[in-house]
C-alpha positions as a Markdown table, in Angstrom:
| # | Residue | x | y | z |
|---|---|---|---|---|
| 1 | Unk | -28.7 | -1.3 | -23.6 |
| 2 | Unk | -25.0 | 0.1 | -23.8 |
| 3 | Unk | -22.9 | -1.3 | -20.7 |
| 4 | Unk | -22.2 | 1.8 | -18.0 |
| 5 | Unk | -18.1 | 2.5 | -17.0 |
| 6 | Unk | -17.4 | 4.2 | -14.2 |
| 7 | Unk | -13.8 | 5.5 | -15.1 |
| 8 | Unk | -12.2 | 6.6 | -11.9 |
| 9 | Unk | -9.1 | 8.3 | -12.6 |
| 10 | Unk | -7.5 | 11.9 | -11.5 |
| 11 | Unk | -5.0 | 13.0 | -14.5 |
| 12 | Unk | -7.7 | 14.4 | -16.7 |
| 13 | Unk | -5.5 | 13.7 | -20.2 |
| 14 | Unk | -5.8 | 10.0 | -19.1 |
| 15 | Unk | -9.6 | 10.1 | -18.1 |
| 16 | Unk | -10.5 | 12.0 | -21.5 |
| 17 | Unk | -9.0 | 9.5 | -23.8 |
| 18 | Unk | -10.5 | 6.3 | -21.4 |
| 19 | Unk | -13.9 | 8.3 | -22.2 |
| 20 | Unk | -13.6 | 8.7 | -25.8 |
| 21 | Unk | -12.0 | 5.4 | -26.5 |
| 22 | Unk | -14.7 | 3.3 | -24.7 |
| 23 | Unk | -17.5 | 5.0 | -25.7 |
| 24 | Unk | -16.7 | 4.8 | -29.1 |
| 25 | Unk | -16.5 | 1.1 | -28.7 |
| 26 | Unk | -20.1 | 1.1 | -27.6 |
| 27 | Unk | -20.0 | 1.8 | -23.9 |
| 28 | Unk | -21.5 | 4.8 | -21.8 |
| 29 | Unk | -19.3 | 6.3 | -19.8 |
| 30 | Unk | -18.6 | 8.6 | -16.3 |
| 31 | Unk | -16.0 | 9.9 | -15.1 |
| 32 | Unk | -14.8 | 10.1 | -11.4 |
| 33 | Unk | -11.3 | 13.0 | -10.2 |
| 34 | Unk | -11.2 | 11.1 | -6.6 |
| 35 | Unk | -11.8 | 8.2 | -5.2 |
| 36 | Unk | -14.8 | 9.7 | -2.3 |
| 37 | Unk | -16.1 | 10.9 | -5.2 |
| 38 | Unk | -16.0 | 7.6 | -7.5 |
| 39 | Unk | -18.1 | 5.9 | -4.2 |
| 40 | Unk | -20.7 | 8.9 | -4.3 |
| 41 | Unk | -21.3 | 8.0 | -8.2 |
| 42 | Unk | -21.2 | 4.1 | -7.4 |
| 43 | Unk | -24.1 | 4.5 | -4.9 |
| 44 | Unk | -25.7 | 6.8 | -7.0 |
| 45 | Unk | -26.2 | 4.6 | -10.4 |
| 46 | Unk | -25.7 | 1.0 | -11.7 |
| 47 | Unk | -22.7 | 0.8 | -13.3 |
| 48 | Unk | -21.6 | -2.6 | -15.2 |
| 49 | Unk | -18.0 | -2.2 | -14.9 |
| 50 | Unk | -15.5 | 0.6 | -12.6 |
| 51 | Unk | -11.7 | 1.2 | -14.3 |
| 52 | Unk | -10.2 | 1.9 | -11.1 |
| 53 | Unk | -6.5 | 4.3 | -11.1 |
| 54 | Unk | -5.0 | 2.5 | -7.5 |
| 55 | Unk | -3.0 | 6.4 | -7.1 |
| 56 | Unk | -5.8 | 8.6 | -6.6 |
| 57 | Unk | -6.2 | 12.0 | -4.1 |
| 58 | Unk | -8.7 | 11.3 | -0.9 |
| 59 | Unk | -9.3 | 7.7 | -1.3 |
| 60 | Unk | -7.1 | 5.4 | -2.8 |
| 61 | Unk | -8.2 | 3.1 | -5.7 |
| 62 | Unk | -7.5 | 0.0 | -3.5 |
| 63 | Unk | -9.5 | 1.4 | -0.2 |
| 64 | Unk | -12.2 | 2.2 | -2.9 |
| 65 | Unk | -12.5 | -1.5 | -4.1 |
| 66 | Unk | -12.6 | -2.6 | -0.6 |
| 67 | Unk | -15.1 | -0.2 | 0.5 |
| 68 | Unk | -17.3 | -1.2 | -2.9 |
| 69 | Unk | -16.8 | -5.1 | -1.3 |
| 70 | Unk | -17.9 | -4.7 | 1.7 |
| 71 | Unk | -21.1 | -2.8 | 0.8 |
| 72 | Unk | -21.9 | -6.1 | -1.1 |
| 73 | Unk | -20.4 | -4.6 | -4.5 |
| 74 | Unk | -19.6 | -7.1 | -7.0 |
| 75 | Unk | -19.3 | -5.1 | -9.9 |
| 76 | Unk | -16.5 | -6.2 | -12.0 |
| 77 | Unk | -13.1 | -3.6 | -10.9 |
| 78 | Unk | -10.1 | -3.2 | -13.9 |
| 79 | Unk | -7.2 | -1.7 | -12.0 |
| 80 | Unk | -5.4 | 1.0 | -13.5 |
| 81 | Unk | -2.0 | 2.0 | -12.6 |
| 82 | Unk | 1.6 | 3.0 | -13.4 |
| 83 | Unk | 2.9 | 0.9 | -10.8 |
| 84 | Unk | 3.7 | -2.7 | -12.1 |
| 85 | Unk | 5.6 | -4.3 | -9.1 |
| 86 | Unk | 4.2 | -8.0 | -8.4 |
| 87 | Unk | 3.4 | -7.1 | -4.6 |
| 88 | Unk | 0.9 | -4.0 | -5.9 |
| 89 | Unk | -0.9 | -7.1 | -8.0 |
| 90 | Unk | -1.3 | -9.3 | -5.5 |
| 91 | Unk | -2.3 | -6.0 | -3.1 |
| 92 | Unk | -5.0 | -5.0 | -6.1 |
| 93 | Unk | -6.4 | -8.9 | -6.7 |
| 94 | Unk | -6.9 | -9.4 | -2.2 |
| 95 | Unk | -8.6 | -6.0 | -2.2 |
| 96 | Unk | -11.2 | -7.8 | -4.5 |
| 97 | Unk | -10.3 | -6.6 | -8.1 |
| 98 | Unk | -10.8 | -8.7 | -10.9 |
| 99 | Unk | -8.6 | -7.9 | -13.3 |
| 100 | Unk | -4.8 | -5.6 | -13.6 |
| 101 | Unk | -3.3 | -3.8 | -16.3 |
| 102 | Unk | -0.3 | -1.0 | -15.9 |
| 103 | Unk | 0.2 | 2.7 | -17.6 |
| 104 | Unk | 0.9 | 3.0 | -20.5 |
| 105 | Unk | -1.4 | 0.7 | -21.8 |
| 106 | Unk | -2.2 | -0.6 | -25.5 |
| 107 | Unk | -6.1 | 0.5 | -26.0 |
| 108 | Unk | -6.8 | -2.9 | -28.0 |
| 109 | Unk | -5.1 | -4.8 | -24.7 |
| 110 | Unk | -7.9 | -2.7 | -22.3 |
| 111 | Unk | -10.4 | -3.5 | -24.5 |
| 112 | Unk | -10.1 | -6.6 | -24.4 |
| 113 | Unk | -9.7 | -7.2 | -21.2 |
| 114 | Unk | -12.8 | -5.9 | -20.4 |
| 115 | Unk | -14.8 | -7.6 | -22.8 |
| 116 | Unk | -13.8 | -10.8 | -21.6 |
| 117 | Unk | -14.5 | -9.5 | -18.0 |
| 118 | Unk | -18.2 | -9.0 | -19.3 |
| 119 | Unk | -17.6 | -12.5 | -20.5 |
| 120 | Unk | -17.0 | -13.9 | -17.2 |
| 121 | Unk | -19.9 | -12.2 | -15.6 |
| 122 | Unk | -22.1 | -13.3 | -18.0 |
| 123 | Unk | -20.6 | -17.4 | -17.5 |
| 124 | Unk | -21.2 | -16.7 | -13.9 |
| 125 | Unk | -24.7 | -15.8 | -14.3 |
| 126 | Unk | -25.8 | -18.2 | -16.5 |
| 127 | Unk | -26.3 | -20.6 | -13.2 |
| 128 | Unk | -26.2 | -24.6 | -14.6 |
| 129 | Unk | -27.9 | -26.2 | -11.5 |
| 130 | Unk | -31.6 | -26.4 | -11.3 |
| 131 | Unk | -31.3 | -23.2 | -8.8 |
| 132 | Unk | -29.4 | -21.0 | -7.4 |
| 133 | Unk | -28.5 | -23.0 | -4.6 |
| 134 | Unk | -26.1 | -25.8 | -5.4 |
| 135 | Unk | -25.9 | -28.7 | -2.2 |
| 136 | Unk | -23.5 | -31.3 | -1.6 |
| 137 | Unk | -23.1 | -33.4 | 1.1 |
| 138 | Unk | -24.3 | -31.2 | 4.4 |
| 139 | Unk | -23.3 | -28.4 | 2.6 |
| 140 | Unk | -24.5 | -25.4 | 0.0 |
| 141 | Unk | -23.6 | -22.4 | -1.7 |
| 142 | Unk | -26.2 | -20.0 | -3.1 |
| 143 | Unk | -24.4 | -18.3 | -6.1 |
| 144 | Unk | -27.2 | -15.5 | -6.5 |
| 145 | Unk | -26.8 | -14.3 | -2.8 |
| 146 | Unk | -23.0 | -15.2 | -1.9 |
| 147 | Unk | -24.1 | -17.5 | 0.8 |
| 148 | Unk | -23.2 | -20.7 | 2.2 |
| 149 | Unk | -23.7 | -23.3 | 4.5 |
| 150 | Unk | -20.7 | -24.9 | 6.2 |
| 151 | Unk | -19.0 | -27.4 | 8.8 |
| 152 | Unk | -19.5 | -24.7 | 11.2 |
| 153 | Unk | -23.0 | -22.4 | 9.9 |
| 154 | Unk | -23.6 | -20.1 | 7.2 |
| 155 | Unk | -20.7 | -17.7 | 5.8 |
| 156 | Unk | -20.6 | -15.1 | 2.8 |
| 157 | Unk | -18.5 | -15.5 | 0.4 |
| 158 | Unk | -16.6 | -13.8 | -2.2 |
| 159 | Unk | -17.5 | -13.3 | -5.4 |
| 160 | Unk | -14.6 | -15.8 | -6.4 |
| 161 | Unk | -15.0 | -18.2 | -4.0 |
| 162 | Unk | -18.7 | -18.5 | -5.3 |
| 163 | Unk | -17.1 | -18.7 | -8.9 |
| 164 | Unk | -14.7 | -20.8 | -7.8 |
| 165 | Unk | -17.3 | -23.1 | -6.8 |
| 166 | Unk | -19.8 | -23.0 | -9.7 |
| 167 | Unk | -16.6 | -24.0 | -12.0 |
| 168 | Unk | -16.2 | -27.0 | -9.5 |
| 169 | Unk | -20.0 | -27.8 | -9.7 |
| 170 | Unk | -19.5 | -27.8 | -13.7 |
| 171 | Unk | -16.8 | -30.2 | -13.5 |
| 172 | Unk | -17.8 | -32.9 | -11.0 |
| 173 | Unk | -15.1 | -35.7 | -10.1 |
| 174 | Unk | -13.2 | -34.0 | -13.5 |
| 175 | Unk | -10.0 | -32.5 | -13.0 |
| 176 | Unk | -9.6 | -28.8 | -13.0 |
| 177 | Unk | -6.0 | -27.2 | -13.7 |
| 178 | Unk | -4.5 | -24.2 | -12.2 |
| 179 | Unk | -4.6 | -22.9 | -15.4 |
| 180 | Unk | -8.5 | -23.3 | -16.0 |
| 181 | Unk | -9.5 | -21.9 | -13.0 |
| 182 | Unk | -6.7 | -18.7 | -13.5 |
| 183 | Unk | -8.3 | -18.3 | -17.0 |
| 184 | Unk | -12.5 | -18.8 | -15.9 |
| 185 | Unk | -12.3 | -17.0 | -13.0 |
| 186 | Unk | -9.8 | -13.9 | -13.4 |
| 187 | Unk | -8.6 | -14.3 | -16.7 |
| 188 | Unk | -5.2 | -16.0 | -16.8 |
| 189 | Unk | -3.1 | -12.8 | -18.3 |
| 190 | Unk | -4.7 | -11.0 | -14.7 |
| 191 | Unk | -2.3 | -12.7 | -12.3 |
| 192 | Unk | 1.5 | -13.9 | -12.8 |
| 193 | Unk | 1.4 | -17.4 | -10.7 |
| 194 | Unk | -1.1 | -19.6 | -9.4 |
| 195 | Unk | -0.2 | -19.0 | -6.0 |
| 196 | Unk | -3.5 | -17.0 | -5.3 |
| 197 | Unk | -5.6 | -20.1 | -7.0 |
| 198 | Unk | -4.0 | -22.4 | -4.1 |
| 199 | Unk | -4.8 | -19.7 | -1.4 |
| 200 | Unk | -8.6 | -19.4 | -2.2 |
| 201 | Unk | -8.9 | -23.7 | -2.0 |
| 202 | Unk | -7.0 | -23.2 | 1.7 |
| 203 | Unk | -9.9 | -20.7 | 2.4 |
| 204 | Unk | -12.7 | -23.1 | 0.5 |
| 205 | Unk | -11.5 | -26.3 | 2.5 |
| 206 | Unk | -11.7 | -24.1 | 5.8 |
| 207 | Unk | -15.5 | -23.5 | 5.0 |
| 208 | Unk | -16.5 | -27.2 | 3.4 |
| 209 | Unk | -14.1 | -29.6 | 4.6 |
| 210 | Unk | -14.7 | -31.3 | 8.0 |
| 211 | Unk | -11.1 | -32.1 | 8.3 |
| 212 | Unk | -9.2 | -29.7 | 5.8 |
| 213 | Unk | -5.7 | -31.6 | 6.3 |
| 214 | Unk | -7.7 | -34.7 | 4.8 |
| 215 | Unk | -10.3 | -32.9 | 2.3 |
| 216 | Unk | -13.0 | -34.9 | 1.0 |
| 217 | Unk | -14.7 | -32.7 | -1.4 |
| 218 | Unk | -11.7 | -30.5 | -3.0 |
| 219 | Unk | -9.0 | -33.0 | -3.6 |
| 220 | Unk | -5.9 | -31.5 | -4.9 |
| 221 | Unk | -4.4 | -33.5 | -8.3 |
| 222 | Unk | -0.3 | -32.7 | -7.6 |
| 223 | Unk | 1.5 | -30.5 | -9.9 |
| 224 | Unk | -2.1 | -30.0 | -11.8 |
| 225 | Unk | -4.8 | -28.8 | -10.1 |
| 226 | Unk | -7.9 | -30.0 | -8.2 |
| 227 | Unk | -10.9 | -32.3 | -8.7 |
| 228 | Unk | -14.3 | -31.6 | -6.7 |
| 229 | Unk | -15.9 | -35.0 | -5.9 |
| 230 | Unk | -19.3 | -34.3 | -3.5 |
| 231 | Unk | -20.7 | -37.1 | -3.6 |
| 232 | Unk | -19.9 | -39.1 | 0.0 |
């Protein structure tokens, strides 16, 4: 069964050539002018990727990406823009999207990207514990329903938090680079530094960690990375 894209994006030149491009690669696609209107079609159907312009009338691209999060949407969201300042990144990847690229773009370059976005989602749901639910000391995360069990209840989670974790549970008391975790989880080309990597652990130790300051679970490996150890 071909892979649905929603394509949201208002300059029509743009949207056409998106439409022909990707569905000659083998991929059905719809097209969205607006961002209220890309959130009508999203609740609509089942789509199995969104290209998402961030400069869009009504709604922009990054208020529909948070809007898709929040209503438990974890379809996988390829920014578009014409903007390619390191703050608009870093804006795009917090508002949940998985993956950047700027106008004009090289049509082999998008392609690939999203192919190896289907990659990822595909790694994610090939689950390697004996369920969904993987426990370690008092604590769990269920990577099926984004939930967890912490120092202080149950929490949701992102979507790369929980990824974030299942790469951890692969790799017990191995260590993980920067790098590895850039590349698995977002695909390293997404995001210029590592500084978002760091920021998500901060968030993970918060969760899992009795005493954060003095982790016990996520230990961090200096100038490499980080190494999961959950056995007590």
């Amino acid at each position: 069964m071909k892979k649905r894209i929603l394509v949201v994006e208002d300059e029509e030149h743009i949207a056409d050539g998106l439409q022909i491009n990707l569905e000659a690669a083998g991929y059905k696609v719809v097209i969205a002018p607006d961002g209220n209107i890309a959130l009508e079609m999203w609740r609509k159907g089942a789509f199995d990727l969104i290209v998402l312009d961030v400069m869009l009338p009504g709604k922009s691209g990054l208020e529909v990406c948070q809007i898709i999060r929040k209503e438990s949407g974890w379809v996988p969201i390829l920014f578009l823009t014409a903007r390619d300042r390191g703050d608009d990144r870093v804006a795009g990847f917090e508002a949940g999207g998985d993956d950047y690229i700027t106008k004009p773009f090289n049509l082999k370059e998008l392609l690939l990207r999203i192919a190896a976005m289907f990659r990822r989602q595909v790694w994610y749901g090939n689950i390697s514990t004996t369920s969904q639910q993987y426990k370690f000391g008092s604590n769990w995360v269920d990577f099926d329903s984004y939930r967890a069990k912490g120092i202080s209840g149950e929490f949701d989670l992102s979507q790369k938090e929980c990824m974030i974790m299942k790469l951890f549970s692969e790799h017990i008391n191995e260590v993980v680079d920067r790098d590895m975790i850039l590349d698995v989880v977002w695909g390293y080309d997404a995001y210029p530094t590592s500084r978002t990597v760091d920021n998500f652990i901060v968030k993970l130790r918060k969760i899992f960690e009795p005493d954060p300051s003095k982790p016990k679970y996520i230990h961090t490996i200096r100038s490499v990375g980080y190494k999961f150890t959950p056995d007590e």
